[in-house]
Backbone as numpy.savetxt, mean C-alpha at the origin, in Angstrom:
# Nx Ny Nz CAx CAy CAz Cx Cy Cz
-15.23 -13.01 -29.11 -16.08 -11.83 -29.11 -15.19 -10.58 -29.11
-15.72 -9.52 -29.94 -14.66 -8.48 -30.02 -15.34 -7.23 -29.30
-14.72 -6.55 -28.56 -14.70 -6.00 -27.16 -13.87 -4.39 -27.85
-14.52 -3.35 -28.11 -14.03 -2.12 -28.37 -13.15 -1.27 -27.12
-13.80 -1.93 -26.11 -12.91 -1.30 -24.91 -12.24 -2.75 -24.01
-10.72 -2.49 -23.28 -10.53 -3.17 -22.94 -11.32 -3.29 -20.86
-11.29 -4.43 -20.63 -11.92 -4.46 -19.26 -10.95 -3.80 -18.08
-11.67 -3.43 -17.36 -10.79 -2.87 -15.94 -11.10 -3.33 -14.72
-10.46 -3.97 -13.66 -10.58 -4.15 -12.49 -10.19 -3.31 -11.13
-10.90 -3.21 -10.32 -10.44 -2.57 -9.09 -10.36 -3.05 -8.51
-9.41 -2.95 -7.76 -9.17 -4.81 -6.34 -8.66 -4.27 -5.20
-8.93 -4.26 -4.06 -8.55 -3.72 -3.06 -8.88 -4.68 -1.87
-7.96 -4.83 -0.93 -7.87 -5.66 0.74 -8.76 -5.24 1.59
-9.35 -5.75 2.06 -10.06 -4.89 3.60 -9.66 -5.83 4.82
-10.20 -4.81 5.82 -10.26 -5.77 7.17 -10.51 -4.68 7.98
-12.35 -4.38 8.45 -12.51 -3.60 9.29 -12.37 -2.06 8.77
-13.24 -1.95 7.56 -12.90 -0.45 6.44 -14.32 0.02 6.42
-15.26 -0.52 7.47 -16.30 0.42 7.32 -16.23 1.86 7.26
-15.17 2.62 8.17 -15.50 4.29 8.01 -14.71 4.56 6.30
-14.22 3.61 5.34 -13.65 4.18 4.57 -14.21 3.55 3.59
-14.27 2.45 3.10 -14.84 1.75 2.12 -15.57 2.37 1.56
-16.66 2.76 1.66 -17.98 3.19 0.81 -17.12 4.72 -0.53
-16.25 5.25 0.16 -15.61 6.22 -0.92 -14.71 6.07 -1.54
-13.79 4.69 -1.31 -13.01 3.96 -1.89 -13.63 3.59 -2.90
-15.09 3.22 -2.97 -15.63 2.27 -4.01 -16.25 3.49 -5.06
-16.80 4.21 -4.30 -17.41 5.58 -4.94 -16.04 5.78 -6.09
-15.08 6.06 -5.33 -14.45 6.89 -6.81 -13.62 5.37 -8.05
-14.39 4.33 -7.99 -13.72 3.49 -9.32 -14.96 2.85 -9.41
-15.96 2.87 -8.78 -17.22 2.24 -9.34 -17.65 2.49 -10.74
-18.29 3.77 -10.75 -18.42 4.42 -11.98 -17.65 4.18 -13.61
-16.28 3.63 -13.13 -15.75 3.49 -14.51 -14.53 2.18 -14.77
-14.53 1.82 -13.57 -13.93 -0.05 -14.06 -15.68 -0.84 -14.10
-14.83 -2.01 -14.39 -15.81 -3.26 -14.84 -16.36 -3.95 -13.81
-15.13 -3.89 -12.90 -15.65 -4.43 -11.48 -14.47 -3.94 -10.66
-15.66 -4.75 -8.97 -14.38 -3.57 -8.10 -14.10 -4.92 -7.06
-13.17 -5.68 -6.96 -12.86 -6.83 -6.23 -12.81 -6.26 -5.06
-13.34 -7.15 -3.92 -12.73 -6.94 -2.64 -12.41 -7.99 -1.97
-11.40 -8.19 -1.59 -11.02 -9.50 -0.78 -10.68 -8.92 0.67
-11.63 -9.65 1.57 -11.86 -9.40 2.72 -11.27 -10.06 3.92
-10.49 -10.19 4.95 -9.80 -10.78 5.92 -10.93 -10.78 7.20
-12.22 -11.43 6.97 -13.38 -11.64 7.66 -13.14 -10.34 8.71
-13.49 -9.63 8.21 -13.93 -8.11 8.48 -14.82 -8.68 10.03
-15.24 -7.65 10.67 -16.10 -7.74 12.40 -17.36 -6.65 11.82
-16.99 -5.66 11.23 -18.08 -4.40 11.51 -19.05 -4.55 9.87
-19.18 -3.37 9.70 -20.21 -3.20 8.30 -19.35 -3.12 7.01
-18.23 -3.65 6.91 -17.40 -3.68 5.21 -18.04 -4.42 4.33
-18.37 -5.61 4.65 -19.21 -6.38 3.95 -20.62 -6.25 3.51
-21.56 -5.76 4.79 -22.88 -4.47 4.35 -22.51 -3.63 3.14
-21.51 -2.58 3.48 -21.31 -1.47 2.70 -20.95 -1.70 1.17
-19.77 -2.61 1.23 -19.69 -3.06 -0.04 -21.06 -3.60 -0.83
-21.40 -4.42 -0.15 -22.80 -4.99 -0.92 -23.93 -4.08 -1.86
-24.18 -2.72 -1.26 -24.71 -2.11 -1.23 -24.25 -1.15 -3.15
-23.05 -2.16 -3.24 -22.64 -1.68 -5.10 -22.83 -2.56 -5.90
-23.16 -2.41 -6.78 -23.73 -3.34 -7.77 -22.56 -4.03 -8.66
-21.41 -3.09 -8.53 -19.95 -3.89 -9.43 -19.03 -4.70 -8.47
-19.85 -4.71 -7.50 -18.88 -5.25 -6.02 -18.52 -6.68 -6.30
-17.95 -7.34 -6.32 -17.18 -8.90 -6.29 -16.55 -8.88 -4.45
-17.58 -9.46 -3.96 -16.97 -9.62 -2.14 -16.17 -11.09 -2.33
-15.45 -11.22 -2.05 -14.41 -12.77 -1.31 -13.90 -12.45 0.17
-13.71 -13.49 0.53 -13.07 -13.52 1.86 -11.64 -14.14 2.01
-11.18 -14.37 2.51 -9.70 -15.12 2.56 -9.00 -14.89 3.99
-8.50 -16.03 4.87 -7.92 -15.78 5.93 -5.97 -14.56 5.29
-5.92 -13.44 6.15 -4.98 -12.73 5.70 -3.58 -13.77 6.49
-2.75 -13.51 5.08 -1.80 -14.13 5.63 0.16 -12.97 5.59
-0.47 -11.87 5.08 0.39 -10.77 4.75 -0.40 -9.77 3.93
0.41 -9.01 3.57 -0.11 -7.92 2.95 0.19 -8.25 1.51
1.67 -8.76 0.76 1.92 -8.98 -0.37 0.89 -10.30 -1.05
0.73 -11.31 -0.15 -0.06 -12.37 -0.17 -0.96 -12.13 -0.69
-1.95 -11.55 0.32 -3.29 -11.06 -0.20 -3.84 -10.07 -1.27
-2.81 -9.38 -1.41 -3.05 -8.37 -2.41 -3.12 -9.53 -4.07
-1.41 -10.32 -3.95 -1.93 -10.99 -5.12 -2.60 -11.96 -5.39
-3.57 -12.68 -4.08 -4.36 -13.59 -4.40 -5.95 -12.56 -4.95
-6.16 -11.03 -4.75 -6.81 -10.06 -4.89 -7.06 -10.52 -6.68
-5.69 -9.73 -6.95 -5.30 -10.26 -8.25 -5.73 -11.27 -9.10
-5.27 -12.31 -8.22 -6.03 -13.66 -9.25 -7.31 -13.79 -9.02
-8.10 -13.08 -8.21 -10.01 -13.52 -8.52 -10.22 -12.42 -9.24
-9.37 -11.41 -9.37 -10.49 -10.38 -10.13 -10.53 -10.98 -11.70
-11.14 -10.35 -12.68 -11.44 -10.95 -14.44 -10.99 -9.55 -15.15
-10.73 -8.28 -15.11 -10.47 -7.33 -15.99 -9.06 -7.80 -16.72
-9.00 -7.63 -18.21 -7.98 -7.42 -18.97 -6.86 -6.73 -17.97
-6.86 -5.38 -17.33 -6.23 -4.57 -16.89 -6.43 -4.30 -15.14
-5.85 -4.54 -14.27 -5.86 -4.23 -12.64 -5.00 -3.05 -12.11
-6.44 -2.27 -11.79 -5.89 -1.06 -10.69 -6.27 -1.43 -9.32
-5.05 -1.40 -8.76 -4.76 -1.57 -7.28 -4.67 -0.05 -6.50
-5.84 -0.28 -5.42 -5.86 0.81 -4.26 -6.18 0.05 -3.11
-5.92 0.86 -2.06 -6.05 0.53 -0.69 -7.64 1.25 -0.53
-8.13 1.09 0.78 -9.34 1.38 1.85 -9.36 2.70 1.63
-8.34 3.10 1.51 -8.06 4.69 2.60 -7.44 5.53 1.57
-7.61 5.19 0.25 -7.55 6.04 -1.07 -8.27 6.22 -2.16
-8.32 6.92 -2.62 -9.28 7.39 -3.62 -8.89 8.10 -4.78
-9.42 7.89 -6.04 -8.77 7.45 -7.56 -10.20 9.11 -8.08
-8.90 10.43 -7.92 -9.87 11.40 -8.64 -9.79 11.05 -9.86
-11.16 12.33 -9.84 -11.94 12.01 -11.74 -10.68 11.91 -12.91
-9.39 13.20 -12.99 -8.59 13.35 -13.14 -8.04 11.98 -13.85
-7.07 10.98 -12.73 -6.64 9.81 -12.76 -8.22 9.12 -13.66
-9.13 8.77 -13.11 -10.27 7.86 -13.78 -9.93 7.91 -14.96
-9.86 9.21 -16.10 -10.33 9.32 -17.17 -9.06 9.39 -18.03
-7.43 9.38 -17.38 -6.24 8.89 -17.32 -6.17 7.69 -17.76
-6.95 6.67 -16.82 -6.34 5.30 -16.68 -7.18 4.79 -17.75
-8.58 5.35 -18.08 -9.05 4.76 -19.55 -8.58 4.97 -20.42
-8.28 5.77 -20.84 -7.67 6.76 -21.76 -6.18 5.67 -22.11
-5.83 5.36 -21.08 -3.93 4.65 -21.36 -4.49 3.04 -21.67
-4.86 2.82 -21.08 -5.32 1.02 -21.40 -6.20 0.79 -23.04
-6.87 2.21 -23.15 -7.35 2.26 -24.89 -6.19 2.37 -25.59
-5.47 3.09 -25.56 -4.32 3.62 -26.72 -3.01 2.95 -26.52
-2.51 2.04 -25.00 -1.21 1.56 -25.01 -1.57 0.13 -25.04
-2.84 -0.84 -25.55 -2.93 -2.37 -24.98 -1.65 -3.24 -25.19
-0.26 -2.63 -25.30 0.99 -3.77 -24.99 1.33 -3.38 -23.74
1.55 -2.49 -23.62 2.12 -1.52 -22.12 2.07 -2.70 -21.25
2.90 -2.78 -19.93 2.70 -3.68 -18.99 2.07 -2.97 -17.96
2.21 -1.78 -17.44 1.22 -0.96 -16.59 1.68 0.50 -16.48
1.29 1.17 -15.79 1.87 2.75 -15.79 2.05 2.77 -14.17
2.30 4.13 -13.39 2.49 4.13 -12.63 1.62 5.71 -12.28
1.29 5.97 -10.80 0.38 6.78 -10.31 0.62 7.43 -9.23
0.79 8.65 -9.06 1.51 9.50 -7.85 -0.11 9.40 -7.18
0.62 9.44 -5.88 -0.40 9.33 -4.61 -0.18 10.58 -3.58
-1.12 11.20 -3.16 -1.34 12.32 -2.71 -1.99 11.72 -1.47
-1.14 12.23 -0.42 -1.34 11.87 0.99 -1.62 13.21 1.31
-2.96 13.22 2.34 -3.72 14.47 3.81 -3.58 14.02 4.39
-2.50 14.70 5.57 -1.67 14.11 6.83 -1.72 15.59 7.55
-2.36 15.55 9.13 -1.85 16.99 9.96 -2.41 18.35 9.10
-3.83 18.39 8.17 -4.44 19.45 7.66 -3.46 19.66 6.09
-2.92 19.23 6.16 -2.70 19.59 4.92 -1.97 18.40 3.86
-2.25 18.61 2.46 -1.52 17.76 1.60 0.13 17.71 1.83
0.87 16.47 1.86 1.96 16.32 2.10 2.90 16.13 0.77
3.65 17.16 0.24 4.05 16.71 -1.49 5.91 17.07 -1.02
6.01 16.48 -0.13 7.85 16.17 0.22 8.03 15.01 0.59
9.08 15.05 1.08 9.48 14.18 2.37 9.88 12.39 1.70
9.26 12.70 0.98 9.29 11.10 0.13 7.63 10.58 0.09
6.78 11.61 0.64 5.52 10.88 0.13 4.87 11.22 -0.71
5.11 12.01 -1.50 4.09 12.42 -2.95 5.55 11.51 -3.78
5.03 10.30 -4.00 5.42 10.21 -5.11 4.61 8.59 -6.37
5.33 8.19 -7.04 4.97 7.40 -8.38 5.21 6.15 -8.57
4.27 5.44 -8.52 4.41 3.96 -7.92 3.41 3.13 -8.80
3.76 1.97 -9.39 2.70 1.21 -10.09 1.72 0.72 -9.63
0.14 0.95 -9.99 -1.06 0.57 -9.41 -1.78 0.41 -10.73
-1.26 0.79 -11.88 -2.33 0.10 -13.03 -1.58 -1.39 -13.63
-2.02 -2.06 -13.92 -0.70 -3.29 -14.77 -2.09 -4.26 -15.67
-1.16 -4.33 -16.82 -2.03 -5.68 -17.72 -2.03 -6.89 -16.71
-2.98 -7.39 -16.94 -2.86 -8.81 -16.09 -1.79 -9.74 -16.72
-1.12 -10.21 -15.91 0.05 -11.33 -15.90 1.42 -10.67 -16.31
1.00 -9.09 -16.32 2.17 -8.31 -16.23 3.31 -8.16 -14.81
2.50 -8.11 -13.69 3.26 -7.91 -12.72 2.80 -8.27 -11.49
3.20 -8.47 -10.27 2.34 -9.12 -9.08 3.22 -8.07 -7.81
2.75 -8.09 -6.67 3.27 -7.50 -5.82 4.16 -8.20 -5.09
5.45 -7.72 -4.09 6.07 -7.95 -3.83 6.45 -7.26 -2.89
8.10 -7.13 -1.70 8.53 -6.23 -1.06 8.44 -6.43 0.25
8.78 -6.00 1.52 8.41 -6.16 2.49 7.46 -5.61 2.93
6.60 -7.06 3.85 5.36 -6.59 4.62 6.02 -5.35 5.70
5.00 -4.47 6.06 3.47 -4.04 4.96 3.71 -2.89 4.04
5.12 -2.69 3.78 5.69 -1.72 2.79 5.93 -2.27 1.35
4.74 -3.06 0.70 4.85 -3.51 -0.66 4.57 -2.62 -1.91
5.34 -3.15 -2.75 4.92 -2.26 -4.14 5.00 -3.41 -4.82
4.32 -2.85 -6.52 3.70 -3.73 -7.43 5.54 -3.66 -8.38
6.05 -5.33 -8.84 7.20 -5.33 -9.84 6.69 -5.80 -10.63
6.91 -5.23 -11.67 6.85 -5.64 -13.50 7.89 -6.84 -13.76
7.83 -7.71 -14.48 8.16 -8.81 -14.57 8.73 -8.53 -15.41
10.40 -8.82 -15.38 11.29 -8.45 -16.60 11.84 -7.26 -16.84
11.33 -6.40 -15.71 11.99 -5.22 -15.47 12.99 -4.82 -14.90
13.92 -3.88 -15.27 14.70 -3.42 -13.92 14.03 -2.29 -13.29
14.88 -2.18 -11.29 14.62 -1.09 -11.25 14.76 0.22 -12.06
15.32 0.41 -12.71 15.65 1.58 -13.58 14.54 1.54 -14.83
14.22 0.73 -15.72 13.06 0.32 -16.22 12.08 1.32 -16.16
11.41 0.35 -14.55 10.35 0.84 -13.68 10.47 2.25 -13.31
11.69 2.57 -13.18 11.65 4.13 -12.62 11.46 5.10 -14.16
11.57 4.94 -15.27 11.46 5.32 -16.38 9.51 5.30 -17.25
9.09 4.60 -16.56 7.89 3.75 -17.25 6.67 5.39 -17.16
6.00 5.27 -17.85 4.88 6.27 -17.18 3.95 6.62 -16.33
3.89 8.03 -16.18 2.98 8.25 -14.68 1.73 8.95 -15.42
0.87 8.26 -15.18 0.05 9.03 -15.30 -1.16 10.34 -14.58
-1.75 11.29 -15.58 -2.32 12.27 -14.93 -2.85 11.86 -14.08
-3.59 12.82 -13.02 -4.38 12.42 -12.11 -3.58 12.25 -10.69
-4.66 11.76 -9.62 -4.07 11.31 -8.02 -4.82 10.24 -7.44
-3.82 9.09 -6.92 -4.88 8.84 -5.72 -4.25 9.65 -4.31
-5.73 10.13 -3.95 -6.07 10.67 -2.95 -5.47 9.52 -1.40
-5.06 9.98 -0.77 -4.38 9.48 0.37 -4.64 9.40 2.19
-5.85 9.16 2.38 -6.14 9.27 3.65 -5.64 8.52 4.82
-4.39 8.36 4.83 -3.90 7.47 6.29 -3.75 7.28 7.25
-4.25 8.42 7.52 -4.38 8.40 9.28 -5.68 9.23 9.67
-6.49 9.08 10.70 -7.37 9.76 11.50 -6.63 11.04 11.91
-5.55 11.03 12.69 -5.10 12.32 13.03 -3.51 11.40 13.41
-2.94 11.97 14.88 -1.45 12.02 14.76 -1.73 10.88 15.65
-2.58 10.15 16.51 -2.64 9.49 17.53 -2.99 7.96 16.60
-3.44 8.33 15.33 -3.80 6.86 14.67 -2.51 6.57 13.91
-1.81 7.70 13.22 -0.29 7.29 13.02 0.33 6.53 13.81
0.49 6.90 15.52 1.05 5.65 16.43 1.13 5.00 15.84
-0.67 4.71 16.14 -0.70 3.31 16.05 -0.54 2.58 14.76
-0.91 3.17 13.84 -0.26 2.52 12.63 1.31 2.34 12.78
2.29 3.23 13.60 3.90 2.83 13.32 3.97 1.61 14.50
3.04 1.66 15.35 3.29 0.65 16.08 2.90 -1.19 15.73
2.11 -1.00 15.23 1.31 -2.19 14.22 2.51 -2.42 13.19
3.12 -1.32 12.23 3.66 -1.92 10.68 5.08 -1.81 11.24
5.47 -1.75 12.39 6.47 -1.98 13.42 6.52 -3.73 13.47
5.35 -3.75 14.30 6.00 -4.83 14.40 5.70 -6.36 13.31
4.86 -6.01 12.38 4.86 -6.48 11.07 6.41 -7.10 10.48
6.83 -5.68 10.15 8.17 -5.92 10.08 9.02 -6.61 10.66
9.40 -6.59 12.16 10.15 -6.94 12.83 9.76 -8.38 12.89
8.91 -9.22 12.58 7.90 -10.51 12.77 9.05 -10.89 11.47
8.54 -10.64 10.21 8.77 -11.17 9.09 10.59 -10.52 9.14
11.34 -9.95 9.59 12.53 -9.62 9.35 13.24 -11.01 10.39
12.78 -11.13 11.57 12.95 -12.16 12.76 13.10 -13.32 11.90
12.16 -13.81 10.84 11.57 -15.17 10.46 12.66 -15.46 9.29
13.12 -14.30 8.78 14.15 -14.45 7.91 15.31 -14.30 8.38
15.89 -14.70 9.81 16.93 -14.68 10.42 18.01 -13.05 10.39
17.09 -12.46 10.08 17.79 -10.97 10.57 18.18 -10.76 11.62
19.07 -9.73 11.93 19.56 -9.75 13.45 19.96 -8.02 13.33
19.39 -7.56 14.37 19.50 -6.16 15.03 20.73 -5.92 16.18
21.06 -4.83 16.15 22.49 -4.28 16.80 21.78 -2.65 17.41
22.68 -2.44 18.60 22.68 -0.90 18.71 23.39 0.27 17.95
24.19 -0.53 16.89 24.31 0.65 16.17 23.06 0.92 15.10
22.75 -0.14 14.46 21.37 -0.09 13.68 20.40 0.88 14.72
19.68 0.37 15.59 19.05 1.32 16.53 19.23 2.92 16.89
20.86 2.85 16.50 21.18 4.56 16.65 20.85 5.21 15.10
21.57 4.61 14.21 22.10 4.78 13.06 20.51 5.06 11.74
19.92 3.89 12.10 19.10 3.91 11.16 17.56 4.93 11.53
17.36 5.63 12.52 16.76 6.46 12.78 17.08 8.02 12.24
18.26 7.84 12.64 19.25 9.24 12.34 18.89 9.35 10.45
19.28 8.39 10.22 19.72 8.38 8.45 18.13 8.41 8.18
17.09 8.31 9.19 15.65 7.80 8.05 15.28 9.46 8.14
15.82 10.21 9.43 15.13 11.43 9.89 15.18 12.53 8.82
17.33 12.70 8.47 17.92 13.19 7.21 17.29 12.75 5.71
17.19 11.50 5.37 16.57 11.32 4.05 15.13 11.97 4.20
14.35 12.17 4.98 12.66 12.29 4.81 12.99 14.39 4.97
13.78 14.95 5.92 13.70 16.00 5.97 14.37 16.83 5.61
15.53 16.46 5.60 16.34 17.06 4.06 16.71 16.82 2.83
17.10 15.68 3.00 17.53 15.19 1.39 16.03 14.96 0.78
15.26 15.05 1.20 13.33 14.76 0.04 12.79 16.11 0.80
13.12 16.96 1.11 13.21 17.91 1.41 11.25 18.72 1.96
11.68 17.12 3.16 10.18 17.60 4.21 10.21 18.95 4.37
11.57 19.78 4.66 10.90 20.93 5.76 10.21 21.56 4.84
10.16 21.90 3.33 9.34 22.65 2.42 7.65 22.15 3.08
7.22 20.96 3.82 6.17 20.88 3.92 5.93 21.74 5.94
6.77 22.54 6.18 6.32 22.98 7.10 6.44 22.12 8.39
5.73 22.46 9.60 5.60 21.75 11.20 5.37 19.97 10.40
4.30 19.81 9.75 4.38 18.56 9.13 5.15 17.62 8.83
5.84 18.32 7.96 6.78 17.45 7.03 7.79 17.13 8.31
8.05 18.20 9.34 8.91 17.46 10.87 8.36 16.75 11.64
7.03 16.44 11.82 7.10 16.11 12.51 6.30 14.14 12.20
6.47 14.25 10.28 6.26 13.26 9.76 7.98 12.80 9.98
8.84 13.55 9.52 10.43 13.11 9.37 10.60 12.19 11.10
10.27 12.90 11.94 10.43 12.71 13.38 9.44 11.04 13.62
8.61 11.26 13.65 7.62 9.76 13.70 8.36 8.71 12.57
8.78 8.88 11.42 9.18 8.01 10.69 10.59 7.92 11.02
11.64 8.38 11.89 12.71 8.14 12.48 11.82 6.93 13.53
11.33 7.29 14.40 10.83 6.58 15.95 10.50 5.22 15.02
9.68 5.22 13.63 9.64 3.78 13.57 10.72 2.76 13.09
11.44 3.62 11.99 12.72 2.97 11.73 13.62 2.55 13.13
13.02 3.29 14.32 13.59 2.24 15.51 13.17 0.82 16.15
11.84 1.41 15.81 10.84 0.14 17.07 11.47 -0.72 16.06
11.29 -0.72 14.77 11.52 -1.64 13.67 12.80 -2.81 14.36
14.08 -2.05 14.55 14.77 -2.77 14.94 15.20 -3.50 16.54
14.28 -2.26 17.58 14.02 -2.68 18.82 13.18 -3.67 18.94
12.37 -3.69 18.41 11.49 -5.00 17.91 11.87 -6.22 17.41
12.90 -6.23 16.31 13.72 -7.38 16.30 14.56 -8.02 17.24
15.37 -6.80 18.06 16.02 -7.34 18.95 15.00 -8.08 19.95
13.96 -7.53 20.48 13.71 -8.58 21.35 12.81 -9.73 21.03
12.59 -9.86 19.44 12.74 -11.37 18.99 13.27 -12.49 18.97
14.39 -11.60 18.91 15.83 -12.62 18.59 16.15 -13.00 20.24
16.21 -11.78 21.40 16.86 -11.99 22.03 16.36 -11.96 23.72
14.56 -12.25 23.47 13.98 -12.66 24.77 13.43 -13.66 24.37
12.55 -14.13 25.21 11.43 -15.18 25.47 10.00 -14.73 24.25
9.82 -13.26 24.26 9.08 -13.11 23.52 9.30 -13.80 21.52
8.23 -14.60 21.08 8.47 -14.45 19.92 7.36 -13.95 18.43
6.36 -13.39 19.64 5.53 -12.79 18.53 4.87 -11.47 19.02
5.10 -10.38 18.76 4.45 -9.09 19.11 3.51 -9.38 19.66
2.91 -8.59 20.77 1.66 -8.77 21.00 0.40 -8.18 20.70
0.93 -6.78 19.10 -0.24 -6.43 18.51 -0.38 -6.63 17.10
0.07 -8.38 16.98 0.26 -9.10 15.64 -0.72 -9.71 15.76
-1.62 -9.80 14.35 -2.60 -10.58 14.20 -2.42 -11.81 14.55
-3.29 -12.90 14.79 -2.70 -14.21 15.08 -2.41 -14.68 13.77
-3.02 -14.13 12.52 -3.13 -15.15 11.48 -2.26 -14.90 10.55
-1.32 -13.71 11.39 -0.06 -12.81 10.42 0.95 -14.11 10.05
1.54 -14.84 8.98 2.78 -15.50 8.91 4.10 -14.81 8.28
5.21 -16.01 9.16 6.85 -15.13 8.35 6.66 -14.82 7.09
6.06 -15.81 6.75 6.40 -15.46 5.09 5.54 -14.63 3.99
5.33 -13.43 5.09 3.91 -12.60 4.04 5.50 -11.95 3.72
6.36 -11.88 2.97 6.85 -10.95 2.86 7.95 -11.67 1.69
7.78 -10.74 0.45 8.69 -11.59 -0.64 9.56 -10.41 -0.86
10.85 -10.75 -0.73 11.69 -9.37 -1.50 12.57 -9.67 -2.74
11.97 -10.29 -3.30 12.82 -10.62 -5.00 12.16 -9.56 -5.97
């Protein structure tokens, strides 16, 4: 059957996205084919809310990482073409009419790539290292996700990094909502803290006090000068400052993997495993 437009998928993770879901879906409903959701048996109304769309595809799946699930996301959805977003982002009109627009006129392309616009502390954040261009559109069987949990990105198959850093961005934003305010950041650095430190432990990594000194210092400098946070104001410091504190727990966290009685965080899912985490 011959098909004038090619198909599009939207596929996105949940677990517990009732306050966000419903505008996640709002901005790719309207113009993919369908909008996958693979669900980590959600507690509240994600599963209500979703329902409530008519392009919705609900699955469930016990979560076993973040890279995991994203590409088992992948393999249930059916579009020719997969755009990948999270809960807590949103794909303006801008980008929408972008990403049709490139999948009509490039069908060899393996995918493009899409700057993401994070609201953090009242205002848009475009330093520091977070406004930037990352692959979220890809032909199917072009590319799968990868990277360390829960800091994954999507690799093109057959690419180099350099490649990938060359490939196109297209117009448009996703919109970036990640935190409630500065008190849900914690807890997010405290959670993808110890994510990390779980899956770094399982791969026989081993933490030192110079790492603990060292790698805070160097995360504080790259985010606030060298990507040059302070242009974003009190913000951009006091994003540079929180993203130092986690590049610590990160490794304070390993150490006392390795080197107490403790061997699993105690604000790790139970159903989290070592091996959500691929870095090839």
């Amino acid at each position: 059957m011959n098909r004038s437009e090619p198909t599009i998928s939207a596929v996105i993770i949940t677990y517990n996205e009732e306050a966000q879901i419903a505008d996640c879906i709002r901005s790719v409903h309207d113009w993919c084919d369908e909008v996958l959701i693979l669900d980590s048996h959600s507690t509240d109304r994600t599963a209500e809310i979703a329902g409530q769309f008519s392009k919705v595809k609900f699955r469930t799946h016990d979560f076993d990482g973040h890279v995991q699930q994203k590409n088992r996301a992948i393999e249930y959805s059916r579009g020719d073409w997969v755009f990948s977003l999270d809960a807590d982002e949103r794909a303006s009109p801008e980008l929408a009419e972008a990403v049709r627009t490139f999948v009509r006129i490039h069908p060899n392309a393996p995918g493009a790539r899409i700057k993401r616009l994070t609201y953090h502390l009242g205002r848009y954040i475009r330093h520091g290292g977070w406004y930037n261009a990352r692959y979220r559109l890809i032909r199917r069987g072009q590319g799968t996700w990868a990277g360390e949990n829960p800091h994954d990105s999507i690799r093109i198959h057959n690419q180099s990094t350099w490649q990938m850093l060359r490939s196109p961005i297209l117009n448009g934003q996703l919109i970036h909502y990640s935190f409630k305010d500065l008190s849900d950041q914690v807890d997010t650095i405290n959670k993808f803290s110890s994510i990390v430190a779980f899956t770094r432990a399982g791969r026989g990594k081993r933490a030192s006090i110079l790492k603990m000194l060292v790698k805070p210092v160097s995360k504080f400098v790259e985010m606030y000068v060298v990507k040059a946070g302070f242009l974003d104001g009190v913000p951009g410091f006091i994003i540079a400052i929180s993203s130092a504190y986690s590049a610590f727990l990160k490794w304070a966290k390993l150490y006392e993997l390795r080197k107490t009685e403790i061997k699993r965080p105690s604000n790790l899912r139970a159903d989290y495993q070592v091996d959500g985490a691929d870095t090839e």
